[in-house]
C-alpha positions in Angstrom: -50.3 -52.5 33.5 -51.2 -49.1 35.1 -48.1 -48.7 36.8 -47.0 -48.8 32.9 -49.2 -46.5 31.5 -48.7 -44.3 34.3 -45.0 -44.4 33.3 -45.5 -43.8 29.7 -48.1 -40.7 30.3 -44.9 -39.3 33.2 -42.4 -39.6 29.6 -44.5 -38.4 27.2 -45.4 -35.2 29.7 -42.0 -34.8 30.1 -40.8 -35.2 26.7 -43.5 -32.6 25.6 -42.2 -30.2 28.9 -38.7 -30.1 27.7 -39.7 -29.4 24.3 -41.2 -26.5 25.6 -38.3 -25.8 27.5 -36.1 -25.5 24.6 -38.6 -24.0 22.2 -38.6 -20.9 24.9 -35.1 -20.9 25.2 -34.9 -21.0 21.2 -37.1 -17.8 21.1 -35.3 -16.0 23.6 -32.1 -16.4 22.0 -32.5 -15.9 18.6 -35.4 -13.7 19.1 -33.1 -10.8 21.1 -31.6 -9.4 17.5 -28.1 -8.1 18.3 -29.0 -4.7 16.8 -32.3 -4.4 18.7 -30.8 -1.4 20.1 -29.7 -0.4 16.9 -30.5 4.0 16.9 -31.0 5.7 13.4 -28.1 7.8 12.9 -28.6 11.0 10.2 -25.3 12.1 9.3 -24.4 15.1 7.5 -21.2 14.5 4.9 -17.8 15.6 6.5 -16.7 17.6 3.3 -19.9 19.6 2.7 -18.9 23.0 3.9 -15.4 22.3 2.4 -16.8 21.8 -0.8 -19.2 24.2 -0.6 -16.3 26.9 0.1 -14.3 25.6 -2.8 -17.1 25.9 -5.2 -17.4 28.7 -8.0 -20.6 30.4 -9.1 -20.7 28.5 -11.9 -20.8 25.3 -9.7 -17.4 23.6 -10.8 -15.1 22.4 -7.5 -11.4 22.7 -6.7 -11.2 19.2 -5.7 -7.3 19.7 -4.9 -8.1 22.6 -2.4 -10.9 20.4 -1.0 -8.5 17.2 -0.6 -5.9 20.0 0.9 -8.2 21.4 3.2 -9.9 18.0 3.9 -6.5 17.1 5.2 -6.0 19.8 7.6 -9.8 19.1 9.2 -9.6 15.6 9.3 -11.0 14.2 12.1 -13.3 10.8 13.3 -16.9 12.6 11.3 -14.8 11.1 8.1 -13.9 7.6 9.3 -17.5 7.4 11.0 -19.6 8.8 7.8 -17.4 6.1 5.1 -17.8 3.5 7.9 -22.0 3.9 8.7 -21.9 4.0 4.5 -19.9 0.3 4.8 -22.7 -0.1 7.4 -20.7 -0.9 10.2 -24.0 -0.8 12.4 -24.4 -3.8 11.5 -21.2 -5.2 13.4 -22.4 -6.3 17.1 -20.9 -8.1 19.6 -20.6 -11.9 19.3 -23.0 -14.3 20.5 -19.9 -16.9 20.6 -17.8 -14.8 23.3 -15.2 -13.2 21.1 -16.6 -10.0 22.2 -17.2 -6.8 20.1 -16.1 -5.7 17.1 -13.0 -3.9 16.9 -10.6 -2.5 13.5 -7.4 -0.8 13.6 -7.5 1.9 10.7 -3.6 3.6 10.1 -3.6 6.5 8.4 0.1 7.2 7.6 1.6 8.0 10.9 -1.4 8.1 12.8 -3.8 5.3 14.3 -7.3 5.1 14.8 -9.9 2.7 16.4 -13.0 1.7 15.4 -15.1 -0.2 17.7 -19.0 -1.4 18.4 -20.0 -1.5 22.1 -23.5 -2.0 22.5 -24.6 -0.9 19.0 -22.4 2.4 19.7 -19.7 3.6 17.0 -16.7 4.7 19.1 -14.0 6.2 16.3 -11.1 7.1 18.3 -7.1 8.5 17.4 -5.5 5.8 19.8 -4.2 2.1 19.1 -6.1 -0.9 20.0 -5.0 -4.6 20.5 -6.8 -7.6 19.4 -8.3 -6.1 16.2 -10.5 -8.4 13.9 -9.2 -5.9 10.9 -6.1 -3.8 10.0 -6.6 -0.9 7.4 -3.6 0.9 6.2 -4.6 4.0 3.5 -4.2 7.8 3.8 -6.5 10.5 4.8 -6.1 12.0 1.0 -7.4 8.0 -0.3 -10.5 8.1 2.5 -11.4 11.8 1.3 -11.4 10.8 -2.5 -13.7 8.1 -1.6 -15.8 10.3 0.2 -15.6 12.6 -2.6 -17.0 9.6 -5.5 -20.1 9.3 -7.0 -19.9 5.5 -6.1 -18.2 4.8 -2.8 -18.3 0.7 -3.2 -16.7 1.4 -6.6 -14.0 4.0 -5.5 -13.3 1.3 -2.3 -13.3 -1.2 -4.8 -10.7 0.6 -6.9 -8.2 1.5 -4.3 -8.1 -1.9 -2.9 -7.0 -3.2 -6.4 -4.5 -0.2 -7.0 -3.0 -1.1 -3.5 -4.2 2.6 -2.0 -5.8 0.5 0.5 -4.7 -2.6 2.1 -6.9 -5.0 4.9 -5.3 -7.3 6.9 -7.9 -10.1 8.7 -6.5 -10.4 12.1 -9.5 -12.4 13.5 -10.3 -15.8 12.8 -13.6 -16.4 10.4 -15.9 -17.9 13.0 -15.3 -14.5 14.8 -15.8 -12.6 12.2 -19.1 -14.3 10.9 -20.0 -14.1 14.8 -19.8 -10.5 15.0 -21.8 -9.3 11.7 -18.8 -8.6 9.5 -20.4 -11.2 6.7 -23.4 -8.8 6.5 -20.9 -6.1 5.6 -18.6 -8.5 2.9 -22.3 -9.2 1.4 -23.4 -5.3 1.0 -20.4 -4.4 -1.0 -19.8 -7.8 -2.9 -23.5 -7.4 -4.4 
């Protein structure tokens, strides 16, 4: 009989120690937010001093010369500015090992990356393998959306009119894993 009860006090310390166990390792996982890191980025628009150089006294732009010289200037400040407005800093690396975030942006004949490492945007003109998206547009559609009132809407638009085409490259566990359902909910609302 004590031999018993000594038994059931050893289980029910034990049972009670590994809930504690995994209640610790519960916090420490889901309490370590991917974005912890996360830095407030302030941004100024790519095109300002373009269209501030194309706009008359009486305050009315040339939006072709700003497209045109919008072109020529083109650099990663407009893929990272229409990105952080997607809100791309919310993309971090997945917690189910298919590692960071990564899309493949072609612009006509040039390619660019876009990936997260450690809560860092890293736009560069290079090709990447292993992409979770592909984006094929122009620099002339990405400065017209820059230039909208409503970027979701102008987005919205060119994907319909075929300006812009996405091709998912990653499967949707991956995706979801890496924050990209965070992004698909910003715009879809």
């Amino acid at each position: 009989m004590i031999k018993n009860k000594l038994t059931n006090k050893k289980i029910i310390f034990l049972l009670i120690l590994l809930v504690i166990v995994l209640a610790a390792i519960s916090f420490l996982f889901y309490s370590k937010s991917p974005n912890s890191n996360k830095q407030e980025v302030i941004l100024e628009h790519p095109l300002k001093n373009i269209v501030l150089a194309n706009t008359n006294k009486v305050g009315i732009i040339d939006k072709e010369k700003v497209i045109q010289q919008g072109i020529i200037e083109f650099n990663e400040d407009y893929i990272n500015y229409l990105s952080l407005s997607l809100g791309i800093n919310d993309l971090h690396n997945s917690n189910l090992g298919y590692g960071y975030p990564k899309i493949k942006l072609i612009l006509e004949d040039e390619i660019w990356s876009i990936e997260i490492k450690e809560n860092i945007l890293l736009t560069k003109k290079q090709d990447i393998t292993d992409e979770d998206f592909l984006i094929k547009t122009t620099k002339k559609d990405i400065i017209n959306i820059l230039l909208s009132q409503n970027v979701k809407s102008s987005i919205e638009n060119s994907l319909k009119s075929g300006d812009i085409k996405i091709e998912i490259t990653a499967e949707r566990l991956e995706l979801v894993s890496k924050g990209y359902l965070n992004i698909y909910n910003k715009i879809n609302d």
